[in-house]
N, C-alpha and C positions, 0 to 999 in steps of 0.2 A: 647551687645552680647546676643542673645538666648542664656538661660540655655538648659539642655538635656533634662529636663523633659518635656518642650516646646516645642524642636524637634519630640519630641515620642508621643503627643496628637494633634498635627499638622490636622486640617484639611483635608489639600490637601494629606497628604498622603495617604491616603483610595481611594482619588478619582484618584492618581499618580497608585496605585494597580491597580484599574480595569483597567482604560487605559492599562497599561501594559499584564493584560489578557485577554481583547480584543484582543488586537494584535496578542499576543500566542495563542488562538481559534481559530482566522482567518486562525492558518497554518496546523488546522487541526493534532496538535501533535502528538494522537494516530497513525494514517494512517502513518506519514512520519517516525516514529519510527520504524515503521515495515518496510517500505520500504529501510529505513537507514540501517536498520537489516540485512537484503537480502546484503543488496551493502558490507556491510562490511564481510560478511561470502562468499562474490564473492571474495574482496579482498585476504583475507587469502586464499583459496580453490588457487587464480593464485602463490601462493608462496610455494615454499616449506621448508622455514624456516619464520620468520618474516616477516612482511611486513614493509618495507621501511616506515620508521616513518614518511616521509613528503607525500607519496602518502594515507597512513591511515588517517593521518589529514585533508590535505587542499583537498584529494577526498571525504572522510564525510563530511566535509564543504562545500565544494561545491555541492554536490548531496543532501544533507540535505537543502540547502535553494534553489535548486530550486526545488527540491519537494514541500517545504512549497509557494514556487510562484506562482505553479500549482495552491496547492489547495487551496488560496489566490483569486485567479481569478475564480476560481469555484467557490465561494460563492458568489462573487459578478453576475457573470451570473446566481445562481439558489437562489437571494435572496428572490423573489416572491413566489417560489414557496418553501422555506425554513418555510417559513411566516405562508403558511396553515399546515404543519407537523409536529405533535407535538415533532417528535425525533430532530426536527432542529431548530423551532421557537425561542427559544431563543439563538442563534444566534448570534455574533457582530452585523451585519448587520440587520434582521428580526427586532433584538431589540431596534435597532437604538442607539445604543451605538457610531457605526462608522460608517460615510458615505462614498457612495460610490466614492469620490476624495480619501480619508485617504484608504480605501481600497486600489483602485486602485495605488496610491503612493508607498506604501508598499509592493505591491505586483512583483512591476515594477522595484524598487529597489533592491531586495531581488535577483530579477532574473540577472539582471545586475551583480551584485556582483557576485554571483553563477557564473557566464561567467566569467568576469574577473580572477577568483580562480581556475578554471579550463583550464582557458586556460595561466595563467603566470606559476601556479606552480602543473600541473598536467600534462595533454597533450591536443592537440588539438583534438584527437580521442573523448575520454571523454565527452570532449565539446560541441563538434556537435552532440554525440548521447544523451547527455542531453539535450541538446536542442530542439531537436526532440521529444523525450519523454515529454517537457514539452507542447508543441505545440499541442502533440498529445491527452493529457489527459481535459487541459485549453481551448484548440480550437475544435479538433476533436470531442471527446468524449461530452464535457460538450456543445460547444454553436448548434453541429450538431445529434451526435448519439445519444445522448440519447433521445431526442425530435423525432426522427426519424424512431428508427425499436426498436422490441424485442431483436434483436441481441447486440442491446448496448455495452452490459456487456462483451461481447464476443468476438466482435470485439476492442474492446475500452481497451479491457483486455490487449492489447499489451504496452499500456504507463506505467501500473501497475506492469507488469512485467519484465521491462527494468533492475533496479536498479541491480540486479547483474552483469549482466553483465557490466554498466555502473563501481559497482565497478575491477572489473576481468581489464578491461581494463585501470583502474588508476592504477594499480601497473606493466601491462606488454604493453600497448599504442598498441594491437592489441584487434581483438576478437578468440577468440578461441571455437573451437566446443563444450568442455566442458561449457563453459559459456553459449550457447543456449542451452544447456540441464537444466541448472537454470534457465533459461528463459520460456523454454516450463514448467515445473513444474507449475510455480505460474499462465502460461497463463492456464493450465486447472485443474485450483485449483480457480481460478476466477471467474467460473462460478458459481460453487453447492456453495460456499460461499457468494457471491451476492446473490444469487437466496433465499437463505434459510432466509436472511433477506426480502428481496422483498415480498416473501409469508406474511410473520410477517407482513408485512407491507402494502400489496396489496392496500388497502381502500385508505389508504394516497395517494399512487400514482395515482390511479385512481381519486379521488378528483382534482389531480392539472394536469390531463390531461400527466401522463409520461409512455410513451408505456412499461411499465417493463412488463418482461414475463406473471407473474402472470393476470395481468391487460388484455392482448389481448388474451391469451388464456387459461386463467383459471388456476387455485390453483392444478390441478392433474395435467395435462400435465405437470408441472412446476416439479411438485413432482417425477415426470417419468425422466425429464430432469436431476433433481438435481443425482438421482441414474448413470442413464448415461454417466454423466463427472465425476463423483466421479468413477467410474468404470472405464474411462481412465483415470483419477488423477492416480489411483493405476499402471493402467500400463506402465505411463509416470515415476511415481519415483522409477521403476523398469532398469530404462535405466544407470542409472549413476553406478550401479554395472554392466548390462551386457556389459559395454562397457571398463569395466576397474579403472572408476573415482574414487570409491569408494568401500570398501572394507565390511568382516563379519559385521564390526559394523553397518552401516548406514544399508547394508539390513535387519536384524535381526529387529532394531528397526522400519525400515520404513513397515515392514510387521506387525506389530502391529498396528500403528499408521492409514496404510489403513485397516487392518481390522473395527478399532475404527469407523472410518469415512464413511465407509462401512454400519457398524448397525447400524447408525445414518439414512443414506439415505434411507436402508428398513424400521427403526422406521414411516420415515418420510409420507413413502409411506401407511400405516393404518391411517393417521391423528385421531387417537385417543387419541393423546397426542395436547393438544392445546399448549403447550410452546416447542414443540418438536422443530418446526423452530429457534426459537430460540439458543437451545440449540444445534445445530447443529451448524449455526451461531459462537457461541462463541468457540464451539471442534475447527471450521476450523481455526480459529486463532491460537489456543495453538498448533494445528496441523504443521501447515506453520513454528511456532519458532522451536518447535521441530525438523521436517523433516531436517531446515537446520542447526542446533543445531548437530545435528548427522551428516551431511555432517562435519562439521569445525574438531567434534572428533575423526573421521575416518579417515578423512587425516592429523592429526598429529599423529593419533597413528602409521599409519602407516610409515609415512617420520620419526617417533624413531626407531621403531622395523629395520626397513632400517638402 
């Protein structure tokens, strides 16, 4: 019988580790965290007490691994051109750590499951719009639009911004109009946040032949664009208080948070700041938590105050 000390200098464990995050890379963590993020403050937002402990579970569960199936299938479609980018080359796949059967396995799994869990113990509503959304971002987006126009991002924005909704209708098996006003958010919140990376990034795309705005028609117009959807970013997450959804708190904060992102996008426009894209880039992330951070706080303070 191996002693312990034996189990703990083991070899194969090191090599049992990477294996293991390989596979967690492959799903793209970061991305489906925030997307899971979204789905879960969709959830809560269709309730107005708790959400149903088994639609919070097995609908995160489910929307969480077909998220990661998506963007499983994305790497394996953009692993060439992963290869020449330095923010991607090292990579599962680029690095040859996992090939593309182990990819493809994994990826094909993940989403199978994802069906299953959503369609035994959530609803079939759910289901079919995940599935869509996976379709859209894996196939549409990744094997068509993006090789295809500048609009990409824009068009393609719509698989990225499913997930609330996707969660809204795991706790109530409809969609509700509130729910595509979480949807419109993150669709034009999609843009100046791609986009602000793509500037950062322009060379790279241009290197591997990927029509991103920057690339076809240049680093200002971009920088024009980026100001432009952030300008209706602001007036899209103005709707969920003029309509009723949301109360003092979410607009107070959310008029901040567009201010923020606001002076970010005129920073952007002097390109006097070489790390400014960036920095933009990163605001619109803590942005998007935020924004629905303050949607989740608004409507419970107000279903107490009630």
């Amino acid at each position: 019988m191996k002693s312990q000390e034996s189990i703990k200098t083991s070899p194969y464990r090191p090599v049992l580790f990477q294996f293991c995050c390989d596979y967690y890379e492959l799903c793209k963590p970061r991305v489906v965290a925030l997307l899971v993020f979204t789905a879960i403050i969709g959830m809560f937002l269709a309730s107005p007490g708790m959400v149903p402990l088994h639609a919070l579970f097995f609908g995160t569960l489910g929307i969480g691994l077909a998220s990661a199936s998506a963007a499983a299938i994305n790497q394996v479609v953009d692993q060439k051109i992963d290869a020449d980018m330095s923010r991607t080359k090292n990579r599962p796949l680029p690095s040859g750590n996992l090939t593309n059967k182990q990819a493809l396995i994994f990826s094909v799994a993940l989403g199978l499951v994802a069906m299953f869990i959503l369609i035994m113990w959530v609803n079939l509503t759910t289901a079919v719009l995940t599935f869509l959304s996976l379709i859209g971002y894996a196939v549409v987006y990744t094997m068509y639009l993006k090789r295809a126009t500048p609009q990409n991002i824009v068009i393609g924005g719509a698989a990225g911004a499913a997930p609330p909704v996707l969660g809204w209708t795991a706790v109530t098996g409809q969609v509700d109009p509130h729910s595509l006003l979480l949807f419109l958010i993150i669709f034009a919140w999609t843009p100046p946040h791609f986009w602000a990376l793509a500037i950062h990034r322009r060379d790279e795309y241009a290197k591997v032949d990927i029509p991103m705005l920057p690339v076809t028609h240049g680093i200002e117009f971009t920088r024009l664009q980026v100001l432009l959807y952030t300008i209706i970013l602001t007036a899209v997450t103005l709707l969920p208080y003029v309509t009723g959804m949301s109360g003092l708190i979410y607009i107070a904060g959310t008029i901040v948070l567009d201010a923020i992102f606001l002076s970010y996008a005129i920073r952007l426009q002097s390109g006097k700041d070489e790390q400014i894209a960036m920095k933009t880039f990163g605001y619109s992330i803590l942005y998007l938590m935020l924004l629905f951070a303050l949607l989740l706080i608004d409507h419970y303070f107000r279903f107490a105050v009630i």
